[in-house]
N, C-alpha and C positions, 0 to 999 in steps of 0.2 A: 504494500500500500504506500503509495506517494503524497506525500505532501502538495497541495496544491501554494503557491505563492501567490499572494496578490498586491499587484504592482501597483504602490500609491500614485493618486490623480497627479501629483506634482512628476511622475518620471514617468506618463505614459501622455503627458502632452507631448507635441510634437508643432515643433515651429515653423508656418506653413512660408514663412520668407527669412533666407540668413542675409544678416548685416552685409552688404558687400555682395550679395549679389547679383549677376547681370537681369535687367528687367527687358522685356519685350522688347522693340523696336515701337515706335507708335509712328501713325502714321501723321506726318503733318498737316497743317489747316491747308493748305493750298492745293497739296493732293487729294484729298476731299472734295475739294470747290472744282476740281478741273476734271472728277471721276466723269459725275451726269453728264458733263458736256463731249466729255472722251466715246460715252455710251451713245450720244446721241450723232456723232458726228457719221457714220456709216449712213443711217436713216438719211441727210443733209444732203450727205454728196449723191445718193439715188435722186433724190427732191431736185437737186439741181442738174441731175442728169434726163430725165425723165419731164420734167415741165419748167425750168428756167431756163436752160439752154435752147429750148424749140422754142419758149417766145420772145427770146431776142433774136432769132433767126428770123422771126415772122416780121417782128420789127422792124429789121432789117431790109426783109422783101417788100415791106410795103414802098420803101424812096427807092423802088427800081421798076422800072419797067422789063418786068417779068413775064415772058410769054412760053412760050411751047419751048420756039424756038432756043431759050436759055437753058431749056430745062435740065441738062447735061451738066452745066456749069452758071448755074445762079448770079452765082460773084461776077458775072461777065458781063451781067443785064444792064442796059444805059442809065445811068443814074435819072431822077424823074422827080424828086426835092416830091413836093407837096401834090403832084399832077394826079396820083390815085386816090388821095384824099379830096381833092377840088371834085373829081368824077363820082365819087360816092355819096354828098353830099348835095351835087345838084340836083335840086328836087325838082326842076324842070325840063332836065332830062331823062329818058326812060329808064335809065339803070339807077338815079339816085330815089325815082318815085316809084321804083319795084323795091325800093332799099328800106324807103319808109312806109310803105304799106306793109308788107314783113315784119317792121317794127312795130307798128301799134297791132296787128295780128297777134304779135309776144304779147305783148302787155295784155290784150285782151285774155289773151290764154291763160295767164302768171296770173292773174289777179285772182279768176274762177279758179283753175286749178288749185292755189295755194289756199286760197277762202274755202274750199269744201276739203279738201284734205285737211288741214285744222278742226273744222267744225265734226266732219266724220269721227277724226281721233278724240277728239276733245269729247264728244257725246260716248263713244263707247270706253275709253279709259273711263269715266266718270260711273257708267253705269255696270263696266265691271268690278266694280270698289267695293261693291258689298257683296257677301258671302254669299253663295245658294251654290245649289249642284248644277255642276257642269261649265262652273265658272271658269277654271284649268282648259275642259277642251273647247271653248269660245276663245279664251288669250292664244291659244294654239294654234286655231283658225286666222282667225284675224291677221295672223302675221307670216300667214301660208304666200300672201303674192310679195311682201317684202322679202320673204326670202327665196324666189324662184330664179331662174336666172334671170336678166331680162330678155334676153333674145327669143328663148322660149316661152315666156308669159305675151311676149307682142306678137309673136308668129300665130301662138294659139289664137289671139284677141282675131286677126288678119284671117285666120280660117273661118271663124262662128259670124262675121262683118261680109262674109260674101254674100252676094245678092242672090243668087238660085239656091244656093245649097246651106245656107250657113245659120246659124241656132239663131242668130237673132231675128231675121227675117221669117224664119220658121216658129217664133211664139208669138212674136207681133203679129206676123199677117195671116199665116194659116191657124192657128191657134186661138188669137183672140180677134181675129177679125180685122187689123186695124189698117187703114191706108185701102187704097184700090189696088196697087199692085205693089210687090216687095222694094223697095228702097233700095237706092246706091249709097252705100254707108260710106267706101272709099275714096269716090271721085264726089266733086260739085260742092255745093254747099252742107250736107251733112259729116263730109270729111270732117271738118272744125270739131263739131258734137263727137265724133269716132274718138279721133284724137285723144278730146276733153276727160273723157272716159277709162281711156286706159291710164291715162296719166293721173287719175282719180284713185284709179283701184290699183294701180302700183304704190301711189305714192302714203297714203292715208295710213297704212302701216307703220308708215315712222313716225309720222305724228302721235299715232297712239301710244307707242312705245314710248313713245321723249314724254307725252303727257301724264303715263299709268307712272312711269319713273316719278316725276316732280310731285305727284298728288302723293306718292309713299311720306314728304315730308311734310304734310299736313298736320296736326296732332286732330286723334278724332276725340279730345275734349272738346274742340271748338266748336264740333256739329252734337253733340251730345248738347253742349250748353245752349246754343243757338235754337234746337229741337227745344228745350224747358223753354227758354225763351216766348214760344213760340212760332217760330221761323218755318215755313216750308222749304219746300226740296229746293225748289228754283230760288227763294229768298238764300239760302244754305251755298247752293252755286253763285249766285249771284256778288254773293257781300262777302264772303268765305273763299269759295273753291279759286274762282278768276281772279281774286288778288291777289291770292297764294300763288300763284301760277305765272303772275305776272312776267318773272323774270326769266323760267323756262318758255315763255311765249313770245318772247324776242330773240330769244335765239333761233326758236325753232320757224319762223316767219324766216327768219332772214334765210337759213339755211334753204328751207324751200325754194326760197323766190330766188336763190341764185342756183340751184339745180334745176326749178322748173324752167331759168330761164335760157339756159343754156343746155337744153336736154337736146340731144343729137340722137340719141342711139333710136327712142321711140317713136317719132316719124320718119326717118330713113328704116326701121324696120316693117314699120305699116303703110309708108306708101313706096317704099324705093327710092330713086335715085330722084325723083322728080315728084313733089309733092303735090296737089293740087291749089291752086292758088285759096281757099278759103282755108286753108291751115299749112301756110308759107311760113314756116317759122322762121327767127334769121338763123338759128345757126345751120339749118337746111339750105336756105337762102344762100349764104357764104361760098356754104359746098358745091352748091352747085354756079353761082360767081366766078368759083377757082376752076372747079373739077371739069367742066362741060362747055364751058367759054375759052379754057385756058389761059384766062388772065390771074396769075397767080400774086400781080402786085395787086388789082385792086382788089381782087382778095383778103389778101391780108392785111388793106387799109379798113376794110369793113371789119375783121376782127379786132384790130387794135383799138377801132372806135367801139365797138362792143365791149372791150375792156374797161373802155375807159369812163362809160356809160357805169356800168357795175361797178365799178372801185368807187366813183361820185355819188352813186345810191347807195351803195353800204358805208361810205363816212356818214355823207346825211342823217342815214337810218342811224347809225352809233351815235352820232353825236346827239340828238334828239331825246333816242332812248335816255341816253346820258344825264345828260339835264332834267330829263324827268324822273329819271331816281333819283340825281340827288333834290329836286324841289320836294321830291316826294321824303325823304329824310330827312330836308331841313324840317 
């Protein structure tokens, strides 16, 4: 039998640092400060590969007289100072007044488009905020065309929009009766409505998303109290939900109204290479300025003024909003 020993608290401490010895390396304050921007510089140089470098190129071809004939070697094109810009802008000749009918077409489009895709989101974030069953597979739905691809969501739209064979023609006029004969949805003046539509049911998805996100910061003390109060749903929305929301509602306005306004892909894939004149958009417009005339400067005099159009409406828009929060904090 062995004696067990036990080793008093003062020699079974154990000194977790000796006098003198080496400590870590730390890292300094500058190496720190220059890490984010070390992580972020790969992202930068793609950024400047990929869209700052083509629009100084474009910039570039707009002060040249750029044709077919250059198109080997750009750099070669007769210098042309302001002469694609003076042609894009005369609105008394037929390429500056195909320039601005295009243009108020956008705006007309951007205003609908961006006003029901809010209102769409805005109405269904709000009413799926409260609990019941089957609220999971309604958020799930809803965000079925924002995440399709787009080529395949506009081609699909482009098949059911034909006039003999296609589902829409096929409920409206065999089905309920409506019209005397089935509708050209693509060409004429219903193009604009076709258009207006797909650009509705793509885009209304983000809206929702950005609006269900911002109402999560809500506190629901304030509609409980508002509810004793007695406040209704709309009073609840109205004096409650939209102010809360305020500041996620300019963002999301602006973001819209600079993708709606410069959306390419969903009328070059619903009408082709040539759009119908009631839904000319400009940046169709452009495409077909460069692509089909082969004037590649005043082409790109028309993008640069489209640039320059949207950088002046989103300062405007900022600085407005701007002032109106802080009037609204003061």
């Amino acid at each position: 039998m062995t004696d067990t020993v036990i080793t008093p608290p003062s020699e079974r401490t154990v000194r977790r640092t000796t006098p003198g010895a080496a400590r870590p390396p730390r890292r300094s304050g500058r190496r720190r400060i220059a890490l984010p921007y070390l992580l972020l510089l790969p992202a930068l140089l793609l950024e400047l590969l990929v869209h700052l470098v083509p629009m100084l190129m474009g910039i570039a071809m707009s002060f040249r007289e750029l044709t077919q004939f250059y198109i080997r070697d750009w750099s070669s094109a007769p210098w042309s100072a302001l002469d694609n810009y003076t042609v894009a802008i005369d609105f008394d000749a037929p390429v500056g007044q195909a320039l601005l009918k295009s243009f108020f077409t956008t705006c007309l489009f951007t205003v609908l488009s961006v006003g029901l895709c809010w209102l769409l989101g805005t109405a269904a974030a709000i009413f799926l905020q409260e609990n019941f069953r089957g609220r999971g597979f309604l958020r799930t739905l809803f965000l079925v065309p924002y995440a399709l691809p787009v080529y395949a969501a506009v081609i699909t739209w482009a098949f059911m929009f034909q006039r003999d064979n296609g589902l829409i023609n096929h409920v409206l006029h065999d089905q309920l009766g409506i019209g005397d004969s089935p509708a050209f949805w693509l060409i004429g003046d219903n193009s604009f409505w076709a258009l207006l539509i797909v650009s509705v049911w793509k885009g209304w998805p983000f809206a929702f998303l950005t609006v269900m996100a911002g109402l999560q910061n809500i506190p629901r003390d304030m509609y409980e109290a508002a509810a004793l109060d007695g406040a209704g749903v709309w009073k609840q929305i109205r004096h409650i939900t939209l102010p809360s929301l305020h500041s996620v509602n300019q963002v999301l306005v602006l973001v819209l109204f600079l993708w709606t306004f410069n959306d390419f892909n969903t009328p070059f894939v619903l009408f082709g290479k040539a759009a119908p004149e009631a839904a000319d958009l400009i940046s169709l417009h452009i495409y077909q300025s460069s692509f089909q005339t082969w004037n590649f400067g005043t082409g790109s005099a028309m993008s640069v003024l489209l640039l320059l159009f949207l950088l002046v409406v989103t300062g405007v828009y900022l600085l407005l909003t701007t002032r109106r929060r802080k009037a609204t904090d003061a």
